[in-house]
Backbone as a chain_set.jsonl record, in Angstrom:
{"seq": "XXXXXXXXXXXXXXXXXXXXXXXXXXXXXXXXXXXXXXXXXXXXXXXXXXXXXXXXXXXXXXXXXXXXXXXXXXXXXXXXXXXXXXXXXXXXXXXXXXXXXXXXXXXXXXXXXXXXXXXXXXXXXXXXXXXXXXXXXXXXXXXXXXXXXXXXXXXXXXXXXXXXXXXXXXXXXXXXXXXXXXXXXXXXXXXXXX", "coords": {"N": [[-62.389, -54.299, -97.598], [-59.963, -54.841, -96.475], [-58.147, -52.678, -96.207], [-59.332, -50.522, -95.14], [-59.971, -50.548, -91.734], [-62.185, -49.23, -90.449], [-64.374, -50.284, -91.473], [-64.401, -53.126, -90.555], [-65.12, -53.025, -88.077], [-66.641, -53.824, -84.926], [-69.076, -53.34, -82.514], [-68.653, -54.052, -79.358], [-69.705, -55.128, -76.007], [-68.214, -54.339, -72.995], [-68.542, -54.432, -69.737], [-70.904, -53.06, -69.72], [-70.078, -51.386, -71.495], [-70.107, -49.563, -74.709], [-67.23, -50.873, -76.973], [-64.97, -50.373, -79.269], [-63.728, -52.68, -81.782], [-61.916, -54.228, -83.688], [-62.125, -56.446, -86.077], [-60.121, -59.198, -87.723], [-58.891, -58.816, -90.911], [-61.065, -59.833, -93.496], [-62.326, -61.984, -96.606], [-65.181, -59.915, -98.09], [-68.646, -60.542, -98.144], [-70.317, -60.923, -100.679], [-73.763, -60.063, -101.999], [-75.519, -61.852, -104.646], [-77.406, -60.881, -106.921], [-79.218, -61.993, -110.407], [-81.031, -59.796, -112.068], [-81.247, -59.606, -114.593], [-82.919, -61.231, -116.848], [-85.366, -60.455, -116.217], [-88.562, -58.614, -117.456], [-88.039, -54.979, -118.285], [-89.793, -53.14, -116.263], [-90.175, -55.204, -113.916], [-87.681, -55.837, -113.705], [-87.113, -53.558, -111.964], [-88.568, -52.7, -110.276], [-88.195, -55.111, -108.902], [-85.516, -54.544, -108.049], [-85.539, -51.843, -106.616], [-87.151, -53.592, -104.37], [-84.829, -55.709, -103.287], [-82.868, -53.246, -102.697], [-84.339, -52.263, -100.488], [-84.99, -54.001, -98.554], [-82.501, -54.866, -98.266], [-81.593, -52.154, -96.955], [-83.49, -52.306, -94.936], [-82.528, -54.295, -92.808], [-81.966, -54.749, -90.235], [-78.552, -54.549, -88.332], [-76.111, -55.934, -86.061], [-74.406, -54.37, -83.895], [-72.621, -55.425, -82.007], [-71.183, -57.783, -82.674], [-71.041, -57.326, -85.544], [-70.685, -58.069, -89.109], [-70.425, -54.758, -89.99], [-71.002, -53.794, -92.146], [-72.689, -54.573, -95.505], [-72.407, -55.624, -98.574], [-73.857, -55.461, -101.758], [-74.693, -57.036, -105.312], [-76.098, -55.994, -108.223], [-77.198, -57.861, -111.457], [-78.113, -56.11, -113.638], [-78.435, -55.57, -116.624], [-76.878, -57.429, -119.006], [-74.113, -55.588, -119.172], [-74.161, -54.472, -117.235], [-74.798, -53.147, -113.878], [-75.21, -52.658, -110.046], [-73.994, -51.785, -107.483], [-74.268, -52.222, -104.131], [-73.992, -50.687, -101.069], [-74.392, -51.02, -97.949], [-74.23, -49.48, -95.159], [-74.0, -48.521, -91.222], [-74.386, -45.637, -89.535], [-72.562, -45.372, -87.657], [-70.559, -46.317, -88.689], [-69.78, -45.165, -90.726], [-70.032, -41.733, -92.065], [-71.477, -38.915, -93.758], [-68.725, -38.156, -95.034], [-67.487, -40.071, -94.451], [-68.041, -41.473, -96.441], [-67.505, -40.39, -99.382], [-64.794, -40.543, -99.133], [-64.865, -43.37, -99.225], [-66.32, -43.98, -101.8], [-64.721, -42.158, -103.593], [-62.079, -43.91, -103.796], [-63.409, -46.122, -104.784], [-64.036, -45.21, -107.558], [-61.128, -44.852, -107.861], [-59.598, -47.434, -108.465], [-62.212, -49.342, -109.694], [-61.269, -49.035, -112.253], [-58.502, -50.468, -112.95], [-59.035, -52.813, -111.857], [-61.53, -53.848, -113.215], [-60.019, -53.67, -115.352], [-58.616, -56.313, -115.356], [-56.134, -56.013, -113.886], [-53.476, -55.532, -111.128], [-54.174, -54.194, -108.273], [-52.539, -51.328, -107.311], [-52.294, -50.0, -104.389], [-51.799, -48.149, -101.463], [-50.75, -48.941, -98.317], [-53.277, -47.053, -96.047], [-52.312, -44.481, -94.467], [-53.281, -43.366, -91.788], [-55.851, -44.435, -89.882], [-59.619, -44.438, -89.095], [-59.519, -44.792, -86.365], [-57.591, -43.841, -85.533], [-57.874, -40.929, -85.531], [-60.068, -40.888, -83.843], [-59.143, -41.742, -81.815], [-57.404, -39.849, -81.185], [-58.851, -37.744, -80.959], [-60.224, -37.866, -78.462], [-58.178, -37.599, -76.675], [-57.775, -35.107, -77.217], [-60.149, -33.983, -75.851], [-59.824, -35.277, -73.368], [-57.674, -33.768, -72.2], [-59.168, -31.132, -71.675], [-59.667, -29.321, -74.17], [-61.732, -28.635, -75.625], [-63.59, -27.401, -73.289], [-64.318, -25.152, -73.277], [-65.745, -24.302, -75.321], [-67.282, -26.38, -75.142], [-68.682, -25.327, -72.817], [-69.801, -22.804, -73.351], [-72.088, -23.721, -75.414], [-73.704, -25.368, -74.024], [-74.455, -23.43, -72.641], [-75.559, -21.396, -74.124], [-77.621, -22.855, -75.236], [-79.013, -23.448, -72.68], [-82.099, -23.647, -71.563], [-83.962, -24.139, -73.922], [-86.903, -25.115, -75.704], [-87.451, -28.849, -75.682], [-88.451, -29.627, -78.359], [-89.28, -28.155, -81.282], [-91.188, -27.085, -83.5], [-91.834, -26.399, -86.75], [-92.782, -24.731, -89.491], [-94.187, -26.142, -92.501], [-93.119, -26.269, -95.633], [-94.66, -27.935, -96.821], [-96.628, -31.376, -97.079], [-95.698, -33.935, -94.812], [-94.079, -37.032, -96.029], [-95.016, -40.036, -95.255], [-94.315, -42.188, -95.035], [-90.917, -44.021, -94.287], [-87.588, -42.398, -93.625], [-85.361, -40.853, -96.128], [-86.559, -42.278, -98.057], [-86.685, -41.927, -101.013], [-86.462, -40.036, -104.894], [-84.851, -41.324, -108.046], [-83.105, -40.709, -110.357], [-81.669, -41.784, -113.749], [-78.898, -40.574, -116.005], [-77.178, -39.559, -118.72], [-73.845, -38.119, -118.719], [-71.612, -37.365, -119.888], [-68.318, -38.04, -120.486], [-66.717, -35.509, -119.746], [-68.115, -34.519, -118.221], [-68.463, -36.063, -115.937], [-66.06, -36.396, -114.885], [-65.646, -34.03, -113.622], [-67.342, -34.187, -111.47], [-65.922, -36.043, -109.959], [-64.219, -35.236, -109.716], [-64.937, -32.843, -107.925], [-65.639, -34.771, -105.844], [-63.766, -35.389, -104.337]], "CA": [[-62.511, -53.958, -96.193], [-58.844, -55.158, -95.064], [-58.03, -51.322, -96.326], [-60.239, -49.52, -93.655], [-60.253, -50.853, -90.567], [-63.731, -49.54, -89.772], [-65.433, -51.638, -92.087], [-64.907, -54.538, -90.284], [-65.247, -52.624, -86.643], [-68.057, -53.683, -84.033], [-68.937, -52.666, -80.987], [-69.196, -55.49, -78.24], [-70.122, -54.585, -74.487], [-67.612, -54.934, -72.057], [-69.154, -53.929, -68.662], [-71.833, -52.183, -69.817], [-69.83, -50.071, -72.188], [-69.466, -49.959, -76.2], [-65.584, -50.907, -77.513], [-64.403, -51.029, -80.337], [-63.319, -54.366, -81.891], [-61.37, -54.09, -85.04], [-62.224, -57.769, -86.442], [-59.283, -59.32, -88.657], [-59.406, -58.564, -92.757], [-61.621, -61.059, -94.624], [-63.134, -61.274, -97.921], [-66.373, -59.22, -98.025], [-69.451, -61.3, -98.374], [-71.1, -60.144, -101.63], [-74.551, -60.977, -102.235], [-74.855, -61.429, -105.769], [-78.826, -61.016, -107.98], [-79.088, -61.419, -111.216], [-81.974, -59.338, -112.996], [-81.207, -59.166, -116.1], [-83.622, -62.053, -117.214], [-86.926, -60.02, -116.161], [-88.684, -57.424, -117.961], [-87.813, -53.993, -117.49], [-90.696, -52.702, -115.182], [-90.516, -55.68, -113.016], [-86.169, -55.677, -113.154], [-86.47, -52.339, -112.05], [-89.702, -53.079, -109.272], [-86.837, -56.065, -108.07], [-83.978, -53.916, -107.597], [-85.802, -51.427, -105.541], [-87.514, -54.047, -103.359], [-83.915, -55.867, -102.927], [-82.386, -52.263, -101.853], [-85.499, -51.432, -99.179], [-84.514, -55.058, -97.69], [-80.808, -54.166, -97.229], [-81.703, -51.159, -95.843], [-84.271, -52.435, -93.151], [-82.294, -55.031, -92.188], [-80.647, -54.496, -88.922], [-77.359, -55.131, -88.156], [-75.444, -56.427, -85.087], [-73.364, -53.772, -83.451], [-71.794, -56.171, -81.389], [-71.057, -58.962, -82.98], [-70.477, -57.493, -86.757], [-70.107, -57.292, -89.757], [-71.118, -53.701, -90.225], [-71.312, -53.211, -93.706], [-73.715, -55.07, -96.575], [-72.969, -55.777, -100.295], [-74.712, -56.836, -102.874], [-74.33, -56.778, -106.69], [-77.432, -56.619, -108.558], [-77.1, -57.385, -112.306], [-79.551, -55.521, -114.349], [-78.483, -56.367, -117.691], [-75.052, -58.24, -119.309], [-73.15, -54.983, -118.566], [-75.056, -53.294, -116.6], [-74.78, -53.101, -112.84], [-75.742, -52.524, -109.311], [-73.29, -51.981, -106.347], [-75.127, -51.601, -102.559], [-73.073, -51.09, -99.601], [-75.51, -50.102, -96.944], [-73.249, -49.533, -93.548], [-74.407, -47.753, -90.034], [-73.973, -44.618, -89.505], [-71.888, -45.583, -86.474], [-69.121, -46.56, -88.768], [-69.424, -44.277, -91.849], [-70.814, -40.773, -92.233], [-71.026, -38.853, -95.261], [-68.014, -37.518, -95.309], [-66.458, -41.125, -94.728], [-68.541, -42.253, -97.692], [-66.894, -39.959, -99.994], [-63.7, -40.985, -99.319], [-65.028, -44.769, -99.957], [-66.775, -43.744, -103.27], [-63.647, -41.937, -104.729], [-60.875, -45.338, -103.765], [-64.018, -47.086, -105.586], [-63.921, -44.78, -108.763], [-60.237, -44.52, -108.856], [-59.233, -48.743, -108.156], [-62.443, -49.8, -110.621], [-60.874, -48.96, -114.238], [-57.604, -51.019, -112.728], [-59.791, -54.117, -111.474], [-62.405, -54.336, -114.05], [-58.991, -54.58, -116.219], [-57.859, -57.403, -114.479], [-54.693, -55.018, -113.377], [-53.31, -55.918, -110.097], [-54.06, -52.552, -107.489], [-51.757, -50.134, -106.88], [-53.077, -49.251, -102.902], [-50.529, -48.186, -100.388], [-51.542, -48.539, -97.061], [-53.092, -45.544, -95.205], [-51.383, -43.704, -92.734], [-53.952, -43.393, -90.837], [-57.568, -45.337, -89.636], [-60.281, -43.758, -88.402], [-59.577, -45.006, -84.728], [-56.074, -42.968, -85.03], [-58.596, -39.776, -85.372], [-61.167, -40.904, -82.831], [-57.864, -41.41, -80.065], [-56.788, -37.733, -81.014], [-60.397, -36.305, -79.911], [-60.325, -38.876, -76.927], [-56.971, -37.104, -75.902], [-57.983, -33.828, -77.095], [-61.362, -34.083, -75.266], [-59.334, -35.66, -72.062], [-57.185, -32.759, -72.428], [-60.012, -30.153, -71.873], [-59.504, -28.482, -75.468], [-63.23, -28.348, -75.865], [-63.875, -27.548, -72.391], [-65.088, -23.556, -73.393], [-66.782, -24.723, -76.31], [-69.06, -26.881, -74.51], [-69.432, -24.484, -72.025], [-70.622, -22.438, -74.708], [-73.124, -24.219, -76.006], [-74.839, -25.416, -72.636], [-74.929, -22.275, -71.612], [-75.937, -21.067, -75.198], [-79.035, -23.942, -75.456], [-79.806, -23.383, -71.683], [-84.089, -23.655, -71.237], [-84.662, -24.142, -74.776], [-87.864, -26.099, -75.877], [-86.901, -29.959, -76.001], [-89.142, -30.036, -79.472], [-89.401, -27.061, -82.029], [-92.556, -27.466, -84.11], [-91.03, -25.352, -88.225], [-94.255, -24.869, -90.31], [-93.709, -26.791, -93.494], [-93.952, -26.007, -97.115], [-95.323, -28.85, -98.104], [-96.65, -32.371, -95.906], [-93.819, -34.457, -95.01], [-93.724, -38.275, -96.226], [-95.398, -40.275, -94.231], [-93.034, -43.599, -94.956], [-89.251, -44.385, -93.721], [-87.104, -41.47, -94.084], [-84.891, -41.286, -96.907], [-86.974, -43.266, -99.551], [-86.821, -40.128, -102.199], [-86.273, -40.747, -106.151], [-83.51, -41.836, -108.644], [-82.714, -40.09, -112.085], [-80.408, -41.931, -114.603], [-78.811, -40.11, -117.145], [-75.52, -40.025, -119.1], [-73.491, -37.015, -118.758], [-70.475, -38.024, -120.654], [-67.11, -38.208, -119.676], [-66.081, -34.527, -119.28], [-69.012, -34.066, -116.724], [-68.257, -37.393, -114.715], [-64.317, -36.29, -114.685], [-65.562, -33.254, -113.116], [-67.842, -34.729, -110.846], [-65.598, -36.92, -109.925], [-62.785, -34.176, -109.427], [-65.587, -32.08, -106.91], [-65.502, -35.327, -104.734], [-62.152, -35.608, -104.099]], "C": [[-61.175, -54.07, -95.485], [-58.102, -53.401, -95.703], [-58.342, -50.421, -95.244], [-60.313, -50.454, -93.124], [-61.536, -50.233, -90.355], [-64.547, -49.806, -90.567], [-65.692, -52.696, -91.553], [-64.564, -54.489, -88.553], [-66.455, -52.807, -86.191], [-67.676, -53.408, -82.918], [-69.099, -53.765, -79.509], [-69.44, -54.12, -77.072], [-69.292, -54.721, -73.662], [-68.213, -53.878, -70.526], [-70.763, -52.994, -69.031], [-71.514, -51.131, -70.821], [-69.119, -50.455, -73.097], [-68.114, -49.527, -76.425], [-65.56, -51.034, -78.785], [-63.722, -52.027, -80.723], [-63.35, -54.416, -83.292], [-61.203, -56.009, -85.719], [-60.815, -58.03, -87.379], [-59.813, -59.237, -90.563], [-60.009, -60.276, -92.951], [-62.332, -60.936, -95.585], [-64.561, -60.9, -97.55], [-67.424, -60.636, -98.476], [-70.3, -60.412, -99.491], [-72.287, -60.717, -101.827], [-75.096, -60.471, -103.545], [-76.961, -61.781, -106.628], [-78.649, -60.943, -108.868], [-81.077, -61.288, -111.498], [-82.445, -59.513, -113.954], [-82.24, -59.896, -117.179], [-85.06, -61.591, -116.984], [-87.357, -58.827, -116.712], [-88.796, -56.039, -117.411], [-88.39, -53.576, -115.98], [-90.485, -54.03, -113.884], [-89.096, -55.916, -112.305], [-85.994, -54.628, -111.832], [-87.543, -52.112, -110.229], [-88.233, -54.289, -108.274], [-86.137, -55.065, -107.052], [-84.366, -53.019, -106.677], [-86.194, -52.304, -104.249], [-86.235, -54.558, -102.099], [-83.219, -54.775, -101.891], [-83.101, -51.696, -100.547], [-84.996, -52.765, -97.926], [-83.375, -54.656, -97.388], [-80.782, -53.356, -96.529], [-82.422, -51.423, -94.802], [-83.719, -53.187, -92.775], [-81.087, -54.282, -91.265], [-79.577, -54.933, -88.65], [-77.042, -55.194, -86.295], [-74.381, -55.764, -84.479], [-72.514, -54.551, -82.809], [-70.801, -57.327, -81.871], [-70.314, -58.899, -85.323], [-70.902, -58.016, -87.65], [-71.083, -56.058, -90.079], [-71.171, -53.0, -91.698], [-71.823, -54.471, -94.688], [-73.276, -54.99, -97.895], [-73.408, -56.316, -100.938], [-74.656, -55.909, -103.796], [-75.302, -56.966, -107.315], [-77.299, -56.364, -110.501], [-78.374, -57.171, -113.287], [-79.744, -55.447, -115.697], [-76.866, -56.659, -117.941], [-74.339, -57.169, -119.106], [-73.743, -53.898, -118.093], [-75.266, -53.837, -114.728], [-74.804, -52.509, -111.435], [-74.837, -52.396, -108.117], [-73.33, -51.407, -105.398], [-74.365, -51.661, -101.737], [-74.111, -50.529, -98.717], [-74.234, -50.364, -95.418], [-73.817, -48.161, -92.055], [-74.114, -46.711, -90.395], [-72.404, -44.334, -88.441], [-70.358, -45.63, -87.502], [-68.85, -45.781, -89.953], [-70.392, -43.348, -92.13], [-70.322, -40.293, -93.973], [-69.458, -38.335, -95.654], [-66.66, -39.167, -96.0], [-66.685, -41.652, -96.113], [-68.033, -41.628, -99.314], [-65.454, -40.124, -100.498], [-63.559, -42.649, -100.037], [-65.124, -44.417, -101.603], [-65.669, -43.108, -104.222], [-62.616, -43.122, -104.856], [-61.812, -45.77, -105.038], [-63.721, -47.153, -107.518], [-62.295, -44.933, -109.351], [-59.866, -46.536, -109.107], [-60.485, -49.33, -109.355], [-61.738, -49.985, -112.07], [-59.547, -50.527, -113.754], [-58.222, -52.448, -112.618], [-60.769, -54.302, -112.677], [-61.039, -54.464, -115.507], [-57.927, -55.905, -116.469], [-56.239, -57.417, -114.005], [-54.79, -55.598, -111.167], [-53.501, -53.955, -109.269], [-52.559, -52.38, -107.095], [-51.965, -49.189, -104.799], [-52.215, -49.412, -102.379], [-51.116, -48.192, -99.353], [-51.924, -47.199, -96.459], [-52.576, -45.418, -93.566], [-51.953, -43.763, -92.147], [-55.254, -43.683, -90.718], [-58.047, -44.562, -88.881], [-60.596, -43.39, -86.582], [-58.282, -44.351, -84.279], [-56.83, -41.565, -84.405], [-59.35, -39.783, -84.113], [-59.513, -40.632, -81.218], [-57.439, -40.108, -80.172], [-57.67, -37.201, -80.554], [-60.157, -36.722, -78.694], [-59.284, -38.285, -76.403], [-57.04, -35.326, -76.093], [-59.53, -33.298, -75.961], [-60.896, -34.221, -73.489], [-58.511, -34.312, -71.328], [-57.781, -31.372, -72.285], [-60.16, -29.219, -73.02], [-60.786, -28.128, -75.988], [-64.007, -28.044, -74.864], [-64.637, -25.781, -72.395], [-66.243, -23.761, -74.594], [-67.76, -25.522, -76.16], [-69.778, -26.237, -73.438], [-70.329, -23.099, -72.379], [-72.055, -22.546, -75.049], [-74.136, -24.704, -75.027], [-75.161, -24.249, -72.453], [-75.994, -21.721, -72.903], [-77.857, -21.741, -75.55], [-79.855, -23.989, -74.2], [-81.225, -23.054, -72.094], [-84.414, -23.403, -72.815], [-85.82, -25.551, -74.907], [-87.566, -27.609, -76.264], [-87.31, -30.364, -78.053], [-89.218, -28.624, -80.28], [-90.475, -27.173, -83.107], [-92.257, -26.156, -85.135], [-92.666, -25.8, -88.714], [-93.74, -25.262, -91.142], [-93.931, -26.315, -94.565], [-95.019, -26.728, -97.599], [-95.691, -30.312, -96.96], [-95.7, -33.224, -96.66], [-94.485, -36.294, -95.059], [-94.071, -39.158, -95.178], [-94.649, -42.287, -93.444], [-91.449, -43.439, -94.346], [-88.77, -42.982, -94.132], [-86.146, -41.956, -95.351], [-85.287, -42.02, -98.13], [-86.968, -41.654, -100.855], [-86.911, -41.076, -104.036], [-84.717, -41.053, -106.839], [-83.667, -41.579, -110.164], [-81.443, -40.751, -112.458], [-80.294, -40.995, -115.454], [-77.142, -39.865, -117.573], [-75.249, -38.437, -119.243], [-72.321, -36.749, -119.566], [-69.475, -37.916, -119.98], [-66.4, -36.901, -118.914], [-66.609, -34.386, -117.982], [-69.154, -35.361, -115.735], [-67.023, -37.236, -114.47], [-64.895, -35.0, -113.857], [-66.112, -33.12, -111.523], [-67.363, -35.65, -109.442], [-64.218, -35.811, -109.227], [-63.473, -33.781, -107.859], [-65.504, -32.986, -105.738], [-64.968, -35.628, -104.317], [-62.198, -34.24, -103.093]], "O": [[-60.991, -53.657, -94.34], [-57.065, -53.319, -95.044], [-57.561, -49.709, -94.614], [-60.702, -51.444, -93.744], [-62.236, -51.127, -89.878], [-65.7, -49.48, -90.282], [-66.731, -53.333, -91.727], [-64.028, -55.368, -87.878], [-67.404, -52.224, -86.715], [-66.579, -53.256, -82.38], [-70.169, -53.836, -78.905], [-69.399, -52.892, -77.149], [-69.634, -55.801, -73.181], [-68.185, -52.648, -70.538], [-71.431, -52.385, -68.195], [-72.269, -50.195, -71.084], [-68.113, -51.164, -73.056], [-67.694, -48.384, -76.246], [-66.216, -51.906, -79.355], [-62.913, -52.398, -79.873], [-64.337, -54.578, -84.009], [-60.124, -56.601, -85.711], [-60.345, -56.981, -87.82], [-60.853, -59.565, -91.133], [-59.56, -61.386, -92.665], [-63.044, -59.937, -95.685], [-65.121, -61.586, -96.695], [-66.956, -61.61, -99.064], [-70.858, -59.357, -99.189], [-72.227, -61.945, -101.884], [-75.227, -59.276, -103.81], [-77.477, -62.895, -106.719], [-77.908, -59.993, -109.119], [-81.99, -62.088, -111.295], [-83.621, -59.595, -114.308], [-82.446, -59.335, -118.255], [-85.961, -62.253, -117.498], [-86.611, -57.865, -116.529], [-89.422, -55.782, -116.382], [-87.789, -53.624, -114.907], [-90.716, -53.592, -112.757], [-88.934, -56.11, -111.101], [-85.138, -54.718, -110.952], [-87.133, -51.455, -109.272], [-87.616, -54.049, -107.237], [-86.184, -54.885, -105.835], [-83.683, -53.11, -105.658], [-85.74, -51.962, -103.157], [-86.214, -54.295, -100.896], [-82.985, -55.025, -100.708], [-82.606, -50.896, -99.753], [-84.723, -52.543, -96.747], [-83.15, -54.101, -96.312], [-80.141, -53.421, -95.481], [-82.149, -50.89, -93.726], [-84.276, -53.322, -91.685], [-80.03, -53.671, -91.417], [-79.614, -56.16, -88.748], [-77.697, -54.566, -85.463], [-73.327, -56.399, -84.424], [-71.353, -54.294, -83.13], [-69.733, -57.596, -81.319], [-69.681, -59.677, -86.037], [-71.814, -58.756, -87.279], [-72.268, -56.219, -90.37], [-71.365, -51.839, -92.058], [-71.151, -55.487, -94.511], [-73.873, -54.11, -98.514], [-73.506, -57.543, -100.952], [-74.598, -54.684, -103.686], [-75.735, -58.114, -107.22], [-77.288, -55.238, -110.998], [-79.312, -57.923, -113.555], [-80.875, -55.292, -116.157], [-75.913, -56.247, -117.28], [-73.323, -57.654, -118.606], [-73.798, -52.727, -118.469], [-75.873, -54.874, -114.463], [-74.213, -51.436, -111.56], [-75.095, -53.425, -107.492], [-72.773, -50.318, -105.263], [-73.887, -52.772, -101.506], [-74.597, -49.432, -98.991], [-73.664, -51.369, -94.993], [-73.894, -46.957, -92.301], [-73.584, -46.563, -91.496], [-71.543, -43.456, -88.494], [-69.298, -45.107, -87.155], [-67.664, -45.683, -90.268], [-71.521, -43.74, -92.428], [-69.565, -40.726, -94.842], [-69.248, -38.177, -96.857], [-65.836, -39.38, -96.889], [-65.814, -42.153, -96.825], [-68.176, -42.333, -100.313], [-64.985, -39.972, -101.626], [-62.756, -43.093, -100.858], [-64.222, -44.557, -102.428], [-65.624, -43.406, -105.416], [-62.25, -43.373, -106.005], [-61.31, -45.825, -106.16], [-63.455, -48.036, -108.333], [-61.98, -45.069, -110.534], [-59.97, -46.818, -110.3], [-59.867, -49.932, -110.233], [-61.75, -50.992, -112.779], [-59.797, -51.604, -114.294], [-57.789, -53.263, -113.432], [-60.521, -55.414, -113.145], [-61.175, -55.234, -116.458], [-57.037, -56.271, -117.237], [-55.444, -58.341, -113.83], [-55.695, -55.858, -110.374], [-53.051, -52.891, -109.694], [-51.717, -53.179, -106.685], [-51.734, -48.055, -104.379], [-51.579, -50.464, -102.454], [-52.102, -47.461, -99.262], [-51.089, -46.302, -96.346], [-52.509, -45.87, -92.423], [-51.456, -44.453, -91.257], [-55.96, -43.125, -91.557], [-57.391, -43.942, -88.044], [-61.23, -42.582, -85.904], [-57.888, -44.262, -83.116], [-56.615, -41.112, -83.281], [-59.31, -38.812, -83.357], [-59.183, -39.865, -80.313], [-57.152, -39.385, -79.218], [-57.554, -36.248, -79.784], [-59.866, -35.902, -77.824], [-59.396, -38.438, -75.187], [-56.521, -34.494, -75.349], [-59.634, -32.175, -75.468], [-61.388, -33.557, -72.577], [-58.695, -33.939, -70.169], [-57.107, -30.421, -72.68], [-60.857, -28.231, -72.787], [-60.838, -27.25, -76.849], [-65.202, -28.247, -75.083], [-65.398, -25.397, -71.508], [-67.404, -23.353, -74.589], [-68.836, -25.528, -76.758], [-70.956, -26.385, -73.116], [-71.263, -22.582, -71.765], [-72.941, -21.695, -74.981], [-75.33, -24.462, -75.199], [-76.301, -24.017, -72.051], [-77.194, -21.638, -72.641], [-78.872, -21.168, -75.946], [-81.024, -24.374, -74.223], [-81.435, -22.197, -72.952], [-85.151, -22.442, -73.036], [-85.664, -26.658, -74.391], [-87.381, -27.656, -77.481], [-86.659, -31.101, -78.794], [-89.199, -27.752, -79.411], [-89.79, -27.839, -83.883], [-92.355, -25.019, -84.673], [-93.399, -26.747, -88.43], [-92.539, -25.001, -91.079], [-95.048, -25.812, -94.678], [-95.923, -26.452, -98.387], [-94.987, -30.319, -95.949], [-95.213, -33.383, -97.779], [-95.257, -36.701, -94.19], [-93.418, -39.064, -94.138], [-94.562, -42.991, -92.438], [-91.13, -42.311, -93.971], [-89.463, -42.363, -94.939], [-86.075, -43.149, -95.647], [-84.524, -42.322, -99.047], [-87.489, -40.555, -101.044], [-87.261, -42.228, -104.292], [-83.658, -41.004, -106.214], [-84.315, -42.261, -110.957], [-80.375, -40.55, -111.879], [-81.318, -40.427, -115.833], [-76.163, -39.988, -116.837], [-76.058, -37.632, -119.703], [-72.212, -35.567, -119.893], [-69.612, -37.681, -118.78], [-65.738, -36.988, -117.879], [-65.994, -34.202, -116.932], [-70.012, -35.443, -114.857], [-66.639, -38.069, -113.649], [-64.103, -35.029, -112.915], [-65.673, -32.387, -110.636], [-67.967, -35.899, -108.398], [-63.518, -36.002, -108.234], [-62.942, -34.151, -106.812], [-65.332, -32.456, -104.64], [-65.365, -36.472, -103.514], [-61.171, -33.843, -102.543]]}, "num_chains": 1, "name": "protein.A"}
């Protein structure tokens, strides 16, 4: 987390209105299960229940920390690594950028190699002050006039006929396919998310 600054960004209140509040780097709090000691079906019953808890648990915009790990091991080399974080502080796009550092910095760390990470040029609150000055700046000032005008007297609700009935639990619960693809098709994989 002392890499990205908005990992370890909350939002306090000052007057009535959310700031940002770039906390100082500290080690991540990992929370660490092991599995590996229960039989499959009930390892495997665990590890989902564990992940439904991280995910319902609410976090503390104000006050921090906005991101969750936990390590869940599922057998002697076999493992589990959850980050659950707001949306507030990482979309998918940000999460892509996490998940490739992860892929390229593992082989180095699980060799007990010291990292190689240069600082980045730039944190996500460099980007947010460029809209905030491009925004201040009226640079979007036709393009939202645009789109009001564009969305004027539409229906607050849109009611799509469905294929199929929709899930009547949390959003997002869906399924999870393992399978080994080998190395060419995880190098490629792996290339596309870059």
């Amino acid at each position: 987390s002392g890499r990205h600054d908005v990992l370890r960004t909350c939002f306090p209140s000052v007057d009535g209105e959310p700031w940002q509040h770039i906390l100082p780097p500290e080690p991540i709090q990992l929370h660490q299960e092991d599995l590996s000691a229960l039989p499959e079906p009930e390892r495997l019953t665990a590890a989902r229940n564990l992940l439904s808890q991280q995910q319902s648990a609410t976090f503390d915009l104000e006050a921090g920390p906005l991101a969750r790990y936990a390590l869940l091991r599922m057998a002697g080399d076999e493992h589990v690594l959850v980050i659950v974080m707001p949306h507030i502080i990482c979309d998918s796009a940000s999460f892509v950028v996490l998940y490739t550092e992860l892929a390229k910095f593992y082989p180095a760390l699980a060799a007990g190699q010291a990292l190689d990470a240069e600082p980045l040029a730039l944190q996500y609150a460099d980007y947010a002050l460029w809209q905030r000055a491009m925004a201040d700046a009226g640079r979007w000032d036709s393009q939202l006039r645009h789109w009001r005008e564009h969305l004027e007297g539409i229906p607050p609700t849109v009611r799509l006929p469905m294929d199929r009935p929709q899930p009547t639990g949390p959003p997002g619960e869906g399924a999870s396919y393992q399978f080994s693809g080998g190395g060419a098709l995880t190098a490629s994989l792996l290339r596309l998310g870059t």
